[in-house]
C-alpha positions as CSV (number, residue, x, y, z in Angstrom):
1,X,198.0,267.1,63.0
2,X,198.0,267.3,59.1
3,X,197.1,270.9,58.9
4,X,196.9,271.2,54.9
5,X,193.1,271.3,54.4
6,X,192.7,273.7,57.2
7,X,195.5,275.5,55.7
8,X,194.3,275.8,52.0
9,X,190.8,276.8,53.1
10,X,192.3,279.9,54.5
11,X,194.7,280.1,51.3
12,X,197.6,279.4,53.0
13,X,200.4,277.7,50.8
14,X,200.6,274.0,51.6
15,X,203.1,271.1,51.1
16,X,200.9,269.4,48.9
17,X,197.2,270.0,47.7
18,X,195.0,268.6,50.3
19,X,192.3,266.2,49.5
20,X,189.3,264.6,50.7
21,X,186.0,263.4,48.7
22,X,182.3,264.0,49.5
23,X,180.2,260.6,50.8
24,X,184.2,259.1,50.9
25,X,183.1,257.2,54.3
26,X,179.8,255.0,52.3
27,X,178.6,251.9,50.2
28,X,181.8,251.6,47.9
29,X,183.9,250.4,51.1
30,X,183.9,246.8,51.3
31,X,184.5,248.0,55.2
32,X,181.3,249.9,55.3
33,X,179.1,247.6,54.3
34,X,179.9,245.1,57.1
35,X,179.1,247.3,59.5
36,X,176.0,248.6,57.8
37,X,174.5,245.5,57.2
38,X,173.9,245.4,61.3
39,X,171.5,247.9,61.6
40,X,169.4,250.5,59.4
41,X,170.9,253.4,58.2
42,X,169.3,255.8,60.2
43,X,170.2,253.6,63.0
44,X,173.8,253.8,62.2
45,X,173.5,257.4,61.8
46,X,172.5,257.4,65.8
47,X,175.6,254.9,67.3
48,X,178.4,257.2,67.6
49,X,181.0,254.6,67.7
50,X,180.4,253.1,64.8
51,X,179.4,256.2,62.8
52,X,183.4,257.1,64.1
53,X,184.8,253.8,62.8
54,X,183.0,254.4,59.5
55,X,184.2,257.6,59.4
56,X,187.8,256.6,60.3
57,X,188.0,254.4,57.4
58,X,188.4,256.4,54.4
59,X,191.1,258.1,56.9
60,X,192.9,255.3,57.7
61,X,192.9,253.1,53.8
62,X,193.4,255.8,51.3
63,X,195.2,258.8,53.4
64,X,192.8,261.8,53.2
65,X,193.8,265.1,54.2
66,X,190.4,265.5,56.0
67,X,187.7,263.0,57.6
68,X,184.2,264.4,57.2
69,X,181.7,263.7,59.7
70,X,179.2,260.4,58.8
71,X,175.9,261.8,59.2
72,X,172.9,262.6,57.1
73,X,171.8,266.1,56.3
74,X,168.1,265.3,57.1
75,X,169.0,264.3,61.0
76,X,167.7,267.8,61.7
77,X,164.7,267.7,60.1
78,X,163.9,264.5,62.1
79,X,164.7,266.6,65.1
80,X,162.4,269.1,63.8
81,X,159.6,266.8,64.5
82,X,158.9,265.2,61.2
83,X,158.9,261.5,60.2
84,X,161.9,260.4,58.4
85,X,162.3,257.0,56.8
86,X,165.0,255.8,54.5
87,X,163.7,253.0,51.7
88,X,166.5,251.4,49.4
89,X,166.0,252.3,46.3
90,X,164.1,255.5,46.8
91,X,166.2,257.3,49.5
92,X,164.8,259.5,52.1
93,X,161.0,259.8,52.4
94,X,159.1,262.0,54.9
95,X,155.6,260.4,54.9
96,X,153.6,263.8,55.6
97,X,155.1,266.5,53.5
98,X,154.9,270.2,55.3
99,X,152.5,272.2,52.5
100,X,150.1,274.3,54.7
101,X,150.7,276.9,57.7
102,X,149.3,274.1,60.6
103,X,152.3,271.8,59.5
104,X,155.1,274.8,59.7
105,X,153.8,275.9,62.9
106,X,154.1,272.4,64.4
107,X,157.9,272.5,63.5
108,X,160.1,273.1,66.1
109,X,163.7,274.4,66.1
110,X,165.3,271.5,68.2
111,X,168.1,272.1,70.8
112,X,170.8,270.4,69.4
113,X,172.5,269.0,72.8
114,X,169.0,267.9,73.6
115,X,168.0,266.3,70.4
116,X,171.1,265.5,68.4
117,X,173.2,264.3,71.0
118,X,174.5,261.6,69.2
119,X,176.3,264.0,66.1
120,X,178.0,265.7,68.7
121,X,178.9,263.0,70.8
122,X,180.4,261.7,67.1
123,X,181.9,264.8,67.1
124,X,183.9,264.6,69.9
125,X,185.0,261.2,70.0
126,X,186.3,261.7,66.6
127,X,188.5,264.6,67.4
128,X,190.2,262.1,70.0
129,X,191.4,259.5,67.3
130,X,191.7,261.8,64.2
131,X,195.1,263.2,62.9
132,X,193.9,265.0,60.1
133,X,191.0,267.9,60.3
134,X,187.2,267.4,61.0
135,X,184.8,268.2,59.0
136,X,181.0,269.1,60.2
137,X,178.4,269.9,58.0
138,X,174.6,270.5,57.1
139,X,172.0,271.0,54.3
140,X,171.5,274.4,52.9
141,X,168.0,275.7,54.0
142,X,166.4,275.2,50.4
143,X,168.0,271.9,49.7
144,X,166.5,270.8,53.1
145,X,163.5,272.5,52.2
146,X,162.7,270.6,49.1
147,X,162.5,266.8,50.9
148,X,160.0,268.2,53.5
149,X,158.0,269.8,51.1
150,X,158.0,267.3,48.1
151,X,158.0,264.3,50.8
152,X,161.7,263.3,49.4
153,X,163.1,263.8,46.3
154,X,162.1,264.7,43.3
155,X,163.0,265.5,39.7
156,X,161.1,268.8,38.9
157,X,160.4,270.3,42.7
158,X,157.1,271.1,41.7
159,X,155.4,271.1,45.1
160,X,158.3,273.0,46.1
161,X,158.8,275.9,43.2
162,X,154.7,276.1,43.7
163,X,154.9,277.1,46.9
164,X,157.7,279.3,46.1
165,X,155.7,281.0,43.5
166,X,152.3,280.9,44.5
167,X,153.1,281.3,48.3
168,X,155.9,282.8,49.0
169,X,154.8,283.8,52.6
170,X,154.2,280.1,53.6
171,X,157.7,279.1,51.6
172,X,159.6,282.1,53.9
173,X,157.9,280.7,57.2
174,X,159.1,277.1,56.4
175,X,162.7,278.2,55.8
176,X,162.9,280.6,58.5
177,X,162.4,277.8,60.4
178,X,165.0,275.5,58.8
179,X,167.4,278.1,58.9
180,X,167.4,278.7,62.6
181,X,167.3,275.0,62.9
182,X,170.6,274.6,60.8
183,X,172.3,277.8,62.2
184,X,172.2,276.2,65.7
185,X,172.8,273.1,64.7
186,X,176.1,273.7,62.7
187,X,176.9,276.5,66.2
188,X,176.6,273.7,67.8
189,X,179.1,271.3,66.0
190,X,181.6,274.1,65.9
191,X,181.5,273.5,69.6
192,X,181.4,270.2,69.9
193,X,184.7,270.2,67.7
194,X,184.3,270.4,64.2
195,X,187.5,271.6,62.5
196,X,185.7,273.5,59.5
197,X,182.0,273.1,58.5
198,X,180.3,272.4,55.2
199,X,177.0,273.6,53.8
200,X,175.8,271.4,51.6
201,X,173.0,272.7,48.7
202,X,173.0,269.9,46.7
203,X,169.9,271.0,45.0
204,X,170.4,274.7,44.3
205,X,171.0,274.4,41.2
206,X,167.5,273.6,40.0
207,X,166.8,276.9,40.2
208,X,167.1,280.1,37.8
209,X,169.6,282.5,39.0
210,X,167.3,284.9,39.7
211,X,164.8,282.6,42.0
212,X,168.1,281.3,43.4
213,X,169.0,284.8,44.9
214,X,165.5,285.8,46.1
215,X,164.4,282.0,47.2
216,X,167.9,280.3,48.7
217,X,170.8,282.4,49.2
218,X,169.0,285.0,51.7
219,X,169.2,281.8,54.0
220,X,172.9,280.5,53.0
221,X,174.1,284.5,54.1
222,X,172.0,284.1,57.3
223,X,173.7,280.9,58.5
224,X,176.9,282.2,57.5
225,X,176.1,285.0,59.3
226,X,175.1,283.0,62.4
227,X,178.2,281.0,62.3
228,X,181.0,283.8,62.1
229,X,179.5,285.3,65.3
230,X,180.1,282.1,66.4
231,X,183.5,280.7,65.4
232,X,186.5,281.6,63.2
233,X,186.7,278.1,61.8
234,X,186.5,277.6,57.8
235,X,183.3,277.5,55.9
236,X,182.9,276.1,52.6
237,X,179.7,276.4,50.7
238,X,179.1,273.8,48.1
239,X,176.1,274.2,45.1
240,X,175.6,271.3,43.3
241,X,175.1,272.4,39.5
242,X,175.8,275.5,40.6
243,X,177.9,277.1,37.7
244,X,175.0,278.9,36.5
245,X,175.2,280.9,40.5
246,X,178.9,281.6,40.6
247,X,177.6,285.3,40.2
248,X,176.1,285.3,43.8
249,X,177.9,282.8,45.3
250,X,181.4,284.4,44.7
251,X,179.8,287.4,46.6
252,X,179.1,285.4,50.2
253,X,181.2,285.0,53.1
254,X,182.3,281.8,52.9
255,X,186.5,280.9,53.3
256,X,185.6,278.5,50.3
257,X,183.5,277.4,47.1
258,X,182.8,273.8,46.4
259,X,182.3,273.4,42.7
260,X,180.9,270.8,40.9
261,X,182.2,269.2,37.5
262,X,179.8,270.9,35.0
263,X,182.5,274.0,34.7
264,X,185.8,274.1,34.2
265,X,187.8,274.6,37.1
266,X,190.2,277.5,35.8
267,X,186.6,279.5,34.6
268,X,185.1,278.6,38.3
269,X,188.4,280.0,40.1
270,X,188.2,283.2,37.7
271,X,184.9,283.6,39.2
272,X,185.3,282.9,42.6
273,X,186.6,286.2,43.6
274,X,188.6,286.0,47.1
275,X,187.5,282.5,47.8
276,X,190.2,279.3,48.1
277,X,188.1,277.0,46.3
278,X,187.5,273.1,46.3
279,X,186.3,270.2,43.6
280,X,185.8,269.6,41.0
281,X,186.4,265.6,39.1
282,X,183.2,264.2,37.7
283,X,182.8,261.2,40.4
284,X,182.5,258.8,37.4
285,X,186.2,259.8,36.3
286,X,187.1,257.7,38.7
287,X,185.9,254.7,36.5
288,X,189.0,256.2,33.8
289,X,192.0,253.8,33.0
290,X,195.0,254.7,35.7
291,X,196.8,256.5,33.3
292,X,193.9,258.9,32.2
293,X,192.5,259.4,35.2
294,X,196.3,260.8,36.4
295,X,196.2,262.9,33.3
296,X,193.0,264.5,34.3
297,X,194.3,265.2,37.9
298,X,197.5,266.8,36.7
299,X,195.6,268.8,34.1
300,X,193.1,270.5,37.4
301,X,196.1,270.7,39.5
302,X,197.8,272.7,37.0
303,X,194.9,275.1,36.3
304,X,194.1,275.6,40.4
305,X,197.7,277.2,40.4
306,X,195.7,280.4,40.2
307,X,193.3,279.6,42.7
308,X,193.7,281.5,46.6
309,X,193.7,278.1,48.1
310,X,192.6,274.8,46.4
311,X,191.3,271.5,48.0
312,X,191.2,268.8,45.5
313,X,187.7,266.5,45.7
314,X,185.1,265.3,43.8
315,X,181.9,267.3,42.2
316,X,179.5,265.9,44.2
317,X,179.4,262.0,46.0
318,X,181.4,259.3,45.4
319,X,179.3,256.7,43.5
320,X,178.4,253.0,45.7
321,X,179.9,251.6,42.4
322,X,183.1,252.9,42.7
323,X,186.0,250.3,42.9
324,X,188.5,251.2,45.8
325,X,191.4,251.0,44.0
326,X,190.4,253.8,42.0
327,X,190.0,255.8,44.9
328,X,193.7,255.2,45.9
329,X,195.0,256.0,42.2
330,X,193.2,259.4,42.9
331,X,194.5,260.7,46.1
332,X,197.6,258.7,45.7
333,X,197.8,261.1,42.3
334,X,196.9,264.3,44.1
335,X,199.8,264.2,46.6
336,X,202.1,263.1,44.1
337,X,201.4,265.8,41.4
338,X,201.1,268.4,43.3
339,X,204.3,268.2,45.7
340,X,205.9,268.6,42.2
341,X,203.8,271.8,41.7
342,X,204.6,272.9,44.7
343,X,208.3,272.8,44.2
């Protein structure tokens, strides 16, 4: 077993720095889109085997240090008992948006053996063909919070900073719920035999600091909370535009910080306080000539010297429009560069 991810998280030193990328199983890979084109997404997000051979892929072409789980982070929410659809071209939708107390009280915190047998299933099946860790992983409570009350995404949250603002008892009911929900869900994983596990608040940062630590994080330190009575695996807690939060986030008790592109890394890792942390290339650098790209990597690698532990990846997602090739460059890059460093 290639233990360097697992190792960095806890900041351990390591060979080499590991590396894996967000959405690095998805609709760049010539590979994934044969299998895709089967069956619906949602669909493929409910056939364990082939959600395992999609996830194998990245593993098994390019040489990741990590395989993350191929999943969606709204699965639960589906379990929850709302209707989830997936349009191309406009992403998730949930038909009947949760806005009034009748709605949240209809929500049920789903038992994930009973209801999501099919991630764990994945789970498992996956830690019988993979050499390299396992990532699980879920949406933060407000990220999650935001399709089900906006009825998908949105640009402005407004439905969802409304109810924030002008009902905060109704906004606390709905999240209570998703927390529990997600708590259990990610417990459950753990079990199942997830490796490390991700929580993933990819729209954080849409909100003030200030509404950030009374509206989101309360939830994040629950879960966390939840999870370390649970298992001593790694957690990593990732805020999309989140530089603006490193203030509270540096403060929870999470093994690592996922950090998008919008800082620079050396500031992020002064921030970070006792946390290995993990990021941060723009996922459009990888569109960069091979030799600047390369110049880029070396340039991070050199300033996450200071960090406690360091995982290189992406900001957020790889980009459907990636080319391959690129991908290769970057993690070929990483390993080389940073056996060097190492030395």
């Amino acid at each position: 077993m290639n233990t360097t991810f697992l190792d960095a998280c806890r900041g351990k030193k390591t060979s080499h720095v590991p590396v894996w990328f967000m959405r690095q199983a998805g609709r760049y890979l010539p590979d994934y889109q044969r299998v895709r084109n089967k069956l619906t997404f949602l669909e493929l997000c409910k056939n364990p085997a082939l959600c395992v051979e999609v996830t194998l892929q990245p593993i098994d072409i390019f040489g990741f240090d990590a395989a993350i789980l191929f999943s969606d982070i709204l699965i639960p929410m589906e379990a929850m008992g709302l209707a989830l659809e997936f349009h191309d071209g406009r992403g998730p939708i949930f038909p009947e948006p949760v806005r009034d107390l009748q709605k949240i009280t209809a929500l049920r915190v789903p038992d994930p053996e009973e209801d999501m047998p099919f991630v764990l299933e994945t789970i498992r099946l996956l830690r019988q063909e993979l050499k390299v860790p396992l990532i699980g992983f879920a949406g933060a409570p407000f990220t999650l919070a935001t399709y089900v009350i906006e009825g998908g995404s949105s640009k402005n949250f407004f439905a969802t900073k409304s109810m924030m603002f002008r009902e905060p008892e109704l906004y606390r009911a709905i999240l209570d719920k998703i927390t529990a929900c997600t708590s259990s869900y990610l417990i459950a994983q753990a079990k199942a035999g997830a490796q490390a596990l991700q929580l993933f608040d990819s729209w954080a940062g849409a909100l003030a600091p200030c509404d950030y630590e009374r509206f989101a994080l309360p939830y994040v330190q629950t879960i966390l909370a939840d999870l370390r009575q649970h298992t001593d695996i790694p957690l990593i807690y990732f805020a999309n535009n989140g530089a603006t939060l490193l203030r509270h986030t540096a403060g929870l008790d999470a093994d690592v910080l996922g950090i998008d592109w919008r800082i620079p890394l050396a500031d992020a890792i002064r921030q970070a306080g006792p946390h290995a942390v993990q990021g941060n290339l723009d996922p459009l650098a990888l569109f960069l000539p091979k030799a600047e790209l390369e110049a880029r990597i070396a340039a991070m690698l050199e300033d996450a010297r200071a960090a406690r532990g360091y995982i290189f990846n992406l900001g957020h997602g790889v980009v459907p429009e990636t080319d391959p090739d690129q991908v290769k460059i970057a993690v070929e890059a990483v390993h080389r560069f940073s056996q060097v460093n190492q030395n």
